[in-house]
MARVEX-692787 format. One line per 10 residues: their letters; for each residue x, y, z of C-alpha. Coordinates in nm, 2 decimals. Example, Ala and Ser with C-alpha at 12.3 -4.5 7.8 and 13.67 -1.06 7.14 Angstrom:
2
as = 1.23/-0.45/0.78 ~ 1.37/-0.11/0.71
This chain:
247
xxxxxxxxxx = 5.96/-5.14/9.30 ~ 5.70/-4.90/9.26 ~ 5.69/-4.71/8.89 ~ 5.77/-4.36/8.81 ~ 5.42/-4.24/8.70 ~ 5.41/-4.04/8.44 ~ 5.12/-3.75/8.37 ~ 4.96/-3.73/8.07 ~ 4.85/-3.46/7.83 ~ 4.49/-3.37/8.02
xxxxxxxxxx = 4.69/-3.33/8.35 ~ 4.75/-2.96/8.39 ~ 5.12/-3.02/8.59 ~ 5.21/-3.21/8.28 ~ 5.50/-3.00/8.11 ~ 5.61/-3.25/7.83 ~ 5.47/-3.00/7.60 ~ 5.68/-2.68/7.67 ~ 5.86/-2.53/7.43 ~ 6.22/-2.60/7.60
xxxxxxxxxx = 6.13/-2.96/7.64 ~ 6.28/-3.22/7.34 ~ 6.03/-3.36/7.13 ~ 6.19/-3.71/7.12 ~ 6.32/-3.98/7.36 ~ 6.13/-4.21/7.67 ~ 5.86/-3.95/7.85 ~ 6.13/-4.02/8.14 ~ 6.41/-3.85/7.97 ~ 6.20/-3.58/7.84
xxxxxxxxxx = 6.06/-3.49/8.20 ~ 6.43/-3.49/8.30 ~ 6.55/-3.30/8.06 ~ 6.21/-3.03/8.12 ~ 6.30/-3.03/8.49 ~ 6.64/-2.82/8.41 ~ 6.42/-2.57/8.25 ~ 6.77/-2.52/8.02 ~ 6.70/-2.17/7.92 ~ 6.64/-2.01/8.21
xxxxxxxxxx = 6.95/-2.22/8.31 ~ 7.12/-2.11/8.01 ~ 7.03/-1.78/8.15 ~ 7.22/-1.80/8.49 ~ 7.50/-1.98/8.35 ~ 7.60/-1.71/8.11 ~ 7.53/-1.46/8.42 ~ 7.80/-1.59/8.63 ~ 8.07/-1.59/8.26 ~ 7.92/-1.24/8.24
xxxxxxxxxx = 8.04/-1.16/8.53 ~ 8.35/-1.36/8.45 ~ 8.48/-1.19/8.17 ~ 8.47/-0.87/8.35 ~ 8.80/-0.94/8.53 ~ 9.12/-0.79/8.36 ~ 9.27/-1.12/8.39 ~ 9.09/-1.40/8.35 ~ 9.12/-1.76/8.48 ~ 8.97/-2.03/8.28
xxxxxxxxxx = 8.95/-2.31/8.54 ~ 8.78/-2.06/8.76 ~ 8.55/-1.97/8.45 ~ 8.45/-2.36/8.41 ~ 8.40/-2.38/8.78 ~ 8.13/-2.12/8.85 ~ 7.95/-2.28/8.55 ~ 7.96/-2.63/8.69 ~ 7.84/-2.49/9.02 ~ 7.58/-2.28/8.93
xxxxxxxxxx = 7.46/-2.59/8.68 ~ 7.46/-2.81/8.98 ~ 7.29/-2.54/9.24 ~ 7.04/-2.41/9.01 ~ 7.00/-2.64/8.68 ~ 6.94/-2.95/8.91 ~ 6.94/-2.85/9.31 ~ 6.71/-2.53/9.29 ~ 6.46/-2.69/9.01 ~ 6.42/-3.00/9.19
xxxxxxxxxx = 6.32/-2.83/9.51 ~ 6.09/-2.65/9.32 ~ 5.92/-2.96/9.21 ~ 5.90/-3.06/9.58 ~ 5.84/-2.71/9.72 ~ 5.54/-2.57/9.51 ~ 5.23/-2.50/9.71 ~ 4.99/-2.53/9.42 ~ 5.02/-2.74/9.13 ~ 5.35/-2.92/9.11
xxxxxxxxxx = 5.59/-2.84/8.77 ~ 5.57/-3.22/8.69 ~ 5.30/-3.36/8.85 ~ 5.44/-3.70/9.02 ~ 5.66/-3.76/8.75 ~ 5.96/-3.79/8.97 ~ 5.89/-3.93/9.35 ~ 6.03/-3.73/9.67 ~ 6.24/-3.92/9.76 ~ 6.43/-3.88/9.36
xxxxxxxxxx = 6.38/-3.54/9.40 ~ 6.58/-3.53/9.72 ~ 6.83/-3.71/9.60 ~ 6.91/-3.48/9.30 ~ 6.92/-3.19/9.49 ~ 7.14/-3.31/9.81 ~ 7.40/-3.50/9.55 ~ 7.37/-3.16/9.29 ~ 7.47/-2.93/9.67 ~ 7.73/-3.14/9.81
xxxxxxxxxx = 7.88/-3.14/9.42 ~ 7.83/-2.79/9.38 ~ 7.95/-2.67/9.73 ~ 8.25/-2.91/9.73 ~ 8.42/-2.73/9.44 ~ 8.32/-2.40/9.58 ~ 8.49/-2.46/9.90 ~ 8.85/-2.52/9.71 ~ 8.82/-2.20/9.54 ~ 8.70/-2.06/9.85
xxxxxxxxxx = 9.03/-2.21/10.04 ~ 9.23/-2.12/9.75 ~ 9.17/-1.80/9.56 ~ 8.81/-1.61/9.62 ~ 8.75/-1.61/10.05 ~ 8.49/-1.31/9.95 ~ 8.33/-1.63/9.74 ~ 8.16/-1.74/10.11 ~ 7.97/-1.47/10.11 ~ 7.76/-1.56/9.73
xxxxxxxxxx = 7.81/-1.92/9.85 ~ 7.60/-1.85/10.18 ~ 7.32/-1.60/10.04 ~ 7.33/-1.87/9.74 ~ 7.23/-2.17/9.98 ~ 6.99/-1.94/10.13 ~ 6.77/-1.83/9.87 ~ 6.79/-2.20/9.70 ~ 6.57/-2.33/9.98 ~ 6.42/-2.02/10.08
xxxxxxxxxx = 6.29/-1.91/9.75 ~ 6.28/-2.29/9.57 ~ 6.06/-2.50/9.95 ~ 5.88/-2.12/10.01 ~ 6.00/-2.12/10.41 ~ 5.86/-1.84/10.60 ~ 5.54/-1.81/10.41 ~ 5.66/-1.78/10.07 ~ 5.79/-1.40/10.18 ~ 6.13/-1.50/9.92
xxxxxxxxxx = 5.94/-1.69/9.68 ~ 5.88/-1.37/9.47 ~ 5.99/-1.18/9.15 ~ 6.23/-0.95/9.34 ~ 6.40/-1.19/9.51 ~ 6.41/-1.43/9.19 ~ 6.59/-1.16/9.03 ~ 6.83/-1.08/9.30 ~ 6.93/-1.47/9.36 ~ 6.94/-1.59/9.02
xxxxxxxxxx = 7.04/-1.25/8.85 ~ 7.24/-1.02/9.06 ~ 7.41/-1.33/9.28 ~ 7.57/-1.47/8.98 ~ 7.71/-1.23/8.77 ~ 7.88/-1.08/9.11 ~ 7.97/-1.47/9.21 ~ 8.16/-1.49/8.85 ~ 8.30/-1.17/8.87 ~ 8.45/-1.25/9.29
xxxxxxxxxx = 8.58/-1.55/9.17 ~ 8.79/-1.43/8.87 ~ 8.92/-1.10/9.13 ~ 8.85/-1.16/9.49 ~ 8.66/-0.85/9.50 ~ 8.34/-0.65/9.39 ~ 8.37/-0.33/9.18 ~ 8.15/-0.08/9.09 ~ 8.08/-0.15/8.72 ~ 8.06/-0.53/8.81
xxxxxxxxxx = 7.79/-0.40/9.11 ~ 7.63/-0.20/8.79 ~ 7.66/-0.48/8.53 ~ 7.43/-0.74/8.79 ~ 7.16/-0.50/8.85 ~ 7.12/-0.50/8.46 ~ 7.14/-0.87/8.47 ~ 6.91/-0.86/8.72 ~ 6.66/-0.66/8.58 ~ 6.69/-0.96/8.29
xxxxxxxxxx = 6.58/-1.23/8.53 ~ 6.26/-1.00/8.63 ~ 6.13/-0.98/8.28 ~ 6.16/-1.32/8.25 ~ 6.01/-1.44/8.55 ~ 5.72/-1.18/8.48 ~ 5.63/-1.32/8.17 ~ 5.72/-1.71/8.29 ~ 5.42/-1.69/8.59 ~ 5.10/-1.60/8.36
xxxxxxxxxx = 5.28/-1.77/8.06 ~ 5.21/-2.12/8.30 ~ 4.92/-2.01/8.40 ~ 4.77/-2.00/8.08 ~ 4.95/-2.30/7.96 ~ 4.82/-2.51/8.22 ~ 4.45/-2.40/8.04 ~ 4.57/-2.44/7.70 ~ 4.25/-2.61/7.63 ~ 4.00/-2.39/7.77
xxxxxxxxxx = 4.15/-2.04/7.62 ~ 3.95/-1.86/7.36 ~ 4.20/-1.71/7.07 ~ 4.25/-1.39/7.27 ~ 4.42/-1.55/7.55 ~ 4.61/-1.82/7.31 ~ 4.73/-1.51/7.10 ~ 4.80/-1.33/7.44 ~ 5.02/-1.70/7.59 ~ 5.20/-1.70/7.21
xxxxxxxxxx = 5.36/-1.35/7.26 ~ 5.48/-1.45/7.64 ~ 5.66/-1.74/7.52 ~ 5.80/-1.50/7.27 ~ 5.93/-1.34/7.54 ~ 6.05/-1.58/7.71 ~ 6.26/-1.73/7.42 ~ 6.36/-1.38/7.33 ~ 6.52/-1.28/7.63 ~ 6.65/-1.65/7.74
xxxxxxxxxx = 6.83/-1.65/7.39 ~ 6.96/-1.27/7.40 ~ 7.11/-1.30/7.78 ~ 7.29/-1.65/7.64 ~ 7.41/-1.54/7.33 ~ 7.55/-1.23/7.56 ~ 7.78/-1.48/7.75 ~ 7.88/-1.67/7.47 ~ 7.95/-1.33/7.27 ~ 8.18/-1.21/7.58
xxxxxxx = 8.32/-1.57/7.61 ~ 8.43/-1.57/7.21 ~ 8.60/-1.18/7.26 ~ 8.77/-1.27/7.54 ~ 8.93/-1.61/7.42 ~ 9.02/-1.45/7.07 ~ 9.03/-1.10/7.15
């Protein structure tokens, strides 16, 4: 049985030192738990109860559900195909094998598109629609087909901004309204700051040893933003989650 290698701290894919990555357990479980990327996670989850709460009347099941979809789709499927799709250097190095990788994000899909179907069949049909662009942009954007041409900041934003906060929202109503269409472009723009200060934030991460204090100084006040907005977008959904339940 071959062994899951594991990189180690001069390896430029290794990740184990990011800031969203726990400081305790086996390297295995900390590579796991890095491969979520649970902000940014955090980020869509609370996108799709955004666009939840927005309903007049909402449905708790159906709240729970986009969560556990979009936590499956995106918190395992998407970042696993990541770690297999990257052209350059890989997120984790060879910390998990292809074949694991695979596995995570076929099981995390059929999971994830299994309870979308019910509430597709049962309440939201317009829910096809997120559930097809959705599948789209998690191989298109996350393996890079067609050149990379989706693998991009605008489309990052549109598939894991706009996508779920309208995907909460269809699900809760069956339908797409105006300050719901407004409220994900917002959400949107959100996920583009982020994922313009994520790319040079890894870049000089990966050289964390070779920067002079300029460019440390400069990779500090990135992951500030990072944290900053992760945090703000989460504590968002949470906030709109507590005023709806207690009103």
């Amino acid at each position: 049985m071959k062994k899951m290698s594991v990189p180690t701290e001069a390896n430029p894919a290794d990740r184990r030192s990011e800031w969203f990555v726990p400081k305790f357990g086996p390297a295995g479980f900390r590579s796991f738990v890095g491969l979520l990327f649970l902000p940014y996670t955090g980020m869509v989850l609370s996108f799709s109860v955004i666009g939840s709460m927005l309903a007049e009347s909402v449905h708790w099941d159906r709240v729970l559900a986009i969560v556990l979809i979009y936590f499956l789709g995106l918190g395992i499927a998407a970042h696993a195909l990541d770690a297999l799709g990257s052209k350059g250097i890989k997120p984790w190095g060879t910390v998990f094998t292809k074949v694991q990788l695979w596995l995570l994000a076929v099981i995390a899909l059929v999971l994830a598109y299994a309870i979308g179907i019910y509430y597709i069949v049962r309440y939201a049909p317009l829910l096809l629609s997120m559930a097809l662009l959705e599948g789209f942009f998690v191989f298109a954007y996350n393996l890079e087909w067609f050149q990379g041409r989706f693998h991009t900041d605008g489309w990052f934003a549109f598939s894991w901004g706009l996508l779920p906060v309208l995907s909460g929202y269809i699900m809760q109503t069956n339908s797409i309204s105006a300050g719901a269409l407004a409220l994900a472009v917002s959400m949107a723009l959100f996920s583009l700051v982020e994922i313009t200060a994520s790319r040079p934030y890894k870049d000089l991460k990966r050289c964390l040893h070779t920067l002079r204090d300029e460019e440390k100084a400069l990779m500090i006040r990135y992951e500030a933003i990072l944290k900053s907005v992760s945090l703000g977008v989460i504590l968002l959904g949470g906030g709109l989650l507590i005023w709806r339940v207690v009103g």
